[in-house]
C-alpha positions in Angstrom: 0.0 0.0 0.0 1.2 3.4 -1.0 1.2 5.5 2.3 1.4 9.1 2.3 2.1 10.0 6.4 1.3 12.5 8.2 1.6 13.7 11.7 -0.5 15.8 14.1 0.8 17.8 17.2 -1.8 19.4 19.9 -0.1 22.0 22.0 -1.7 22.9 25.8 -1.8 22.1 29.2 -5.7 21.9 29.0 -5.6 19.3 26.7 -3.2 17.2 29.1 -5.1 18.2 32.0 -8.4 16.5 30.7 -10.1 19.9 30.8 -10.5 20.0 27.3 -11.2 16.6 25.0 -9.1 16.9 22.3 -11.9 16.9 19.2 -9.2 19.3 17.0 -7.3 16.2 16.6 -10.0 14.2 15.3 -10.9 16.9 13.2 -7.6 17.1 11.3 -6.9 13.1 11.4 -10.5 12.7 9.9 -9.5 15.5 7.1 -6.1 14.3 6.3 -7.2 10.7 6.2 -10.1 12.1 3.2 -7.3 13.4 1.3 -5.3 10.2 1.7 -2.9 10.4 4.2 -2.2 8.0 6.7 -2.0 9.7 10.3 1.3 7.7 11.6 1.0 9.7 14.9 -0.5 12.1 17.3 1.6 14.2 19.9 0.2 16.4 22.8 2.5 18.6 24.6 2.4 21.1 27.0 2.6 24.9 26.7 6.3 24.6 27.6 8.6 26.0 25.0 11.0 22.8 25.4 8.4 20.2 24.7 6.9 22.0 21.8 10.3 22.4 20.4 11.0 18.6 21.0 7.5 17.8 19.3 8.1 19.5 15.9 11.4 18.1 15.6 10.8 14.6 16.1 8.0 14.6 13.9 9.8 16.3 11.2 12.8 13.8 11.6 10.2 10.8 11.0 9.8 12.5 7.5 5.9 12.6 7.3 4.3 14.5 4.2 2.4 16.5 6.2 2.6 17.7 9.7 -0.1 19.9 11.2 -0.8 21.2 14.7 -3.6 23.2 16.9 -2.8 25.3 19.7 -0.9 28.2 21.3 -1.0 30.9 18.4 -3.0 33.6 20.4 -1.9 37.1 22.2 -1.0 35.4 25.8 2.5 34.6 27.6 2.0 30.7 27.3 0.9 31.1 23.1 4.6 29.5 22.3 4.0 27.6 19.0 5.7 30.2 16.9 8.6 30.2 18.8 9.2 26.8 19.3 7.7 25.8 15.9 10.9 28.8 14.7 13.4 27.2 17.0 12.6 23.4 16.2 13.4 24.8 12.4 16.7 27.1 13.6 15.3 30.0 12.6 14.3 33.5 13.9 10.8 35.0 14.5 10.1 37.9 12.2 7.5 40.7 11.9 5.7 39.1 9.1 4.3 41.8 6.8 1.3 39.8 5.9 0.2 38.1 9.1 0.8 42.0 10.5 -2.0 43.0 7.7 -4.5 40.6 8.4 -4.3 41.1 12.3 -4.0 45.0 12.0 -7.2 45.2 9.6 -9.6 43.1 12.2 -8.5 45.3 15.2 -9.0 48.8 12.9 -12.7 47.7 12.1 -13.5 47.4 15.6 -11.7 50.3 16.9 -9.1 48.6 19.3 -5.9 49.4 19.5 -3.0 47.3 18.3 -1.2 46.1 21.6 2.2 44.3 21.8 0.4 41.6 22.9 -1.7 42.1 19.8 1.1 42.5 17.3 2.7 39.4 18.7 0.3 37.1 16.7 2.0 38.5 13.3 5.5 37.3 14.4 6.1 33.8 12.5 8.9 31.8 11.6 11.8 33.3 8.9 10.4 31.8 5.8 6.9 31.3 6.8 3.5 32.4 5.5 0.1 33.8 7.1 -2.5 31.5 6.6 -6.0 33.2 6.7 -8.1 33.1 9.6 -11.9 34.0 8.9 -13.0 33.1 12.2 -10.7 34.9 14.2 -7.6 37.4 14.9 -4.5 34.8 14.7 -3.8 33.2 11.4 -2.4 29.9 10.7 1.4 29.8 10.0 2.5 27.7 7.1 6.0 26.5 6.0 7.5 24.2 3.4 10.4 22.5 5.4 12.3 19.6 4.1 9.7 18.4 2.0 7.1 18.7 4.4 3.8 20.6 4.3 3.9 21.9 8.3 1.3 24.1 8.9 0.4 25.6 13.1 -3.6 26.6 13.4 -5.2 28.4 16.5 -6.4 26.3 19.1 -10.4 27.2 18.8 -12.2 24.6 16.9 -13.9 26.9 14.4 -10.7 28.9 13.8 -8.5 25.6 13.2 -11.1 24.1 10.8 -11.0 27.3 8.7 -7.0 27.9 8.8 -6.9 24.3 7.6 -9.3 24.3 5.1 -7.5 27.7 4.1 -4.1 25.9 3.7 -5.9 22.7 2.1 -7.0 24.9 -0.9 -4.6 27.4 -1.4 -1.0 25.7 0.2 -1.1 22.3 0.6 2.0 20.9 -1.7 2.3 17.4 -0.8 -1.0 15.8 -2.2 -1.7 12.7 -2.6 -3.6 10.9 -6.0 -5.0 8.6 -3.4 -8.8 8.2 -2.2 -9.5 7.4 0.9 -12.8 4.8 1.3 -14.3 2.6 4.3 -17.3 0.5 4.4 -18.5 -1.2 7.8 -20.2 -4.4 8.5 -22.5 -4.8 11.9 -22.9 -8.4 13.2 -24.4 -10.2 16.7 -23.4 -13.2 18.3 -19.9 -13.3 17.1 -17.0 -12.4 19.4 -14.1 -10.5 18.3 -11.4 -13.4 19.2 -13.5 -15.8 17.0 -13.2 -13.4 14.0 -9.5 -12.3 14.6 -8.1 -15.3 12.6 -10.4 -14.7 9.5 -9.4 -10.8 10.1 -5.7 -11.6 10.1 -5.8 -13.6 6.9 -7.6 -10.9 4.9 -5.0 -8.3 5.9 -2.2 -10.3 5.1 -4.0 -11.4 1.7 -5.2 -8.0 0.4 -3.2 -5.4 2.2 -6.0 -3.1 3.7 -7.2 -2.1 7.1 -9.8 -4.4 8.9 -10.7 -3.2 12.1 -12.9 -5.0 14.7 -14.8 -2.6 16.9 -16.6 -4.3 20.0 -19.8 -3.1 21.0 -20.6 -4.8 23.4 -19.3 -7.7 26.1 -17.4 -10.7 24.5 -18.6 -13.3 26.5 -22.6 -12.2 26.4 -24.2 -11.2 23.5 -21.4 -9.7 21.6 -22.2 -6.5 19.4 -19.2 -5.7 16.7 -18.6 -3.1 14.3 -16.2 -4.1 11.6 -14.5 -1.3 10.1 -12.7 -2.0 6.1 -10.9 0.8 4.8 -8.1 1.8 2.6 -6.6 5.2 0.1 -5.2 4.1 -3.4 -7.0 4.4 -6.6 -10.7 4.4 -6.2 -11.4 1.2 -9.0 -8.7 -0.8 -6.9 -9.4 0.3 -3.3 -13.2 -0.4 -4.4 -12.9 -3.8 -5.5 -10.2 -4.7 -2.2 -13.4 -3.5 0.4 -15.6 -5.5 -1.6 -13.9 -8.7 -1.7 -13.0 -8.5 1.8 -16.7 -7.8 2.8 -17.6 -10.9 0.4 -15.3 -12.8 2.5 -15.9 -11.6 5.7 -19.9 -12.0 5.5 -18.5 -15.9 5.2 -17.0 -16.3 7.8 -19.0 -14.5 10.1 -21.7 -17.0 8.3 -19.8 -19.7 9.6 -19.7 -18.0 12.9 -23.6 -18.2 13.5 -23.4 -14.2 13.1 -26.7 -11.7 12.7 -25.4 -9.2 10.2 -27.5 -5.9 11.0 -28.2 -2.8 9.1 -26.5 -0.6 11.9 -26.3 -0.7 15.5 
C-alpha cells in the first residue's frame, strides 16, 4: 500500500489536564485521512517551549508529508508555538508583513488598538506564510520545510477548521492521488477473538485495514462493528473492500453471526 504519512501535534496544558477533549485532533486526522494520508502519529505537549520544540522536531525527523498542529498561536505569555515551531526549524521569529495585515485590519474595524500583545500574533517563523483566519484574529502559519507541508492553526475549533481548510485549498503541496474509502459491516453473536483469525488472513491477503470494533461484552451477547478501509485508486481500493466484505460476511456466516443494518 502506497502510504502518504502525516503527523498531528496538539499544543496545551488543558488538553493534558483533561479539561479540554481533544476533538481538533479528530478533526484534522478525519481531514487528512479524506485526502489520503495516513496519520502515523498524534503528539500532545504542554505549553512549555522545550516540549513543543522537541515535538516539531521529532516529527519532522520521522519525515511525514504533512505535519499539522492546533494550539498556542494567540496574544497570551503561554501562546509559544511560533517560537518553538521557529526554533525546532533554527530560525528567527520575524515581523511578518502579511500576518501584521490581516491582524492590523480586524483590530482597525472594531476600533481597538493594536497592543504588543496584539502584534505578537504577526510574528512567524523566517520563511513562513500567514494563513488566513476568517474566524478569528490569529492566522495559521504555514512552512515548506524539508519536504514537508507543516502548517500551526489556533487552538479554537472553528478557527482551526477554517486555517486548515485555508491551507488545504490554497497551500497544501504534498498531495496525494490517493482516495480514501471505508465501508463497515455490523454483526451479533460473534466475538471479536473468534473473528481475529479470518481478520488476520484478509490483511495479510489484500493489504487493507480491517478493524474490529466491540460493542458490546465478548462473553454475552457480543455486538461488533467491523471497520474496512483503505486510500489508493478508487477502481482498486473499491474492488479490495468489496472482496474483503464478500469474504468476511462468510465467515461471520460460519460463525452463526446476525449481520445488522446498523447498530
Amino acid at each position: 500500500m502506497d502510504y502518504w504519512l502525516a503527523e498531528i501535534v496538539t499544543i496545551g496544558n488543558e488538553v493534558l489536564s483533561g479539561k479540554t477533549v481533544n476533538t481538533n485532533a479528530s478533526h484534522i486526522g478525519r481531514r487528512l485521512t479524506s485526502l489520503g494520508f495516513t496519520v502515523r502519529r498524534i503528539t500532545v505537549v504542554m505549553d512549555d517551549i522545550d516540549e513543543i520544540v522537541s515535538a516539531f522536531r521529532e516529527a519532522i525527523d520521522r519525515k511525514p508529508k504533512v505535519i499539522v498542529s492546533s494550539g498556542g498561536l494567540g496574544p497570551t505569555w503561554d501562546d509559544k508555538t511560533a517560537e518553538g515551531l521557529a526554533k525546532a526549524l533554527g530560525v528567527n521569529l520575524e515581523l511578518n508583513k502579511t500576518a501584521f495585515d490581516m491582524i492590523l485590519e480586524k483590530y482597525t474595524k472594531r476600533n481597538i488598538p493594536l497592543t504588543e500583545e496584539r502584534k505578537k500574533m504577526a510574528y512567524l517563523p523566517y520563511g513562513a506564510m500567514a494563513v488566513e483566519n476568517n474566524e478569528g484574529i490569529a492566522p495559521g502559519i504555514y512552512i515548506y520545510y524539508n519536504n514537508i507541508d507543516i502548517l500551526a492553526t489556533p487552538g479554537v475549533p472553528r478557527e482551526m477548521e477554517n486555517v486548515l481548510e485555508n491551507f488545504i485549498n490554497k497551500m497544501l503541496r504534498n498531495r496525494p492521488n490517493l482516495k480514501y474509502l471505508e465501508d463497515f459491516i455490523y454483526v451479533e453473536n460473534v466475538m471479536e477473538s473468534a473473528l481475529a483469525p479470518y481478520v488476520k488472513e484478509l490483511v495479510k491477503k489484500y493489504d487493507i485495514y480491517i478493524k474490529t470494533h466491540p460493542k458490546s461484552y465478548e462473553l454475552s451477547r457480543p455486538i461488533l462493528e467491523i471497520q474496512i478501509a483503505g486510500s489508493g485508486r478508487e477502481e482498486e481500493i473499491k474492488v479490495k473492500i468489496e472482496k474483503v466484505k464478500y469474504e468476511l460476511l462468510d465467515a461471520i456466516k460460519k460463525l452463526n453471526g446476525i449481520i445488522r443494518n446498523s447498530l
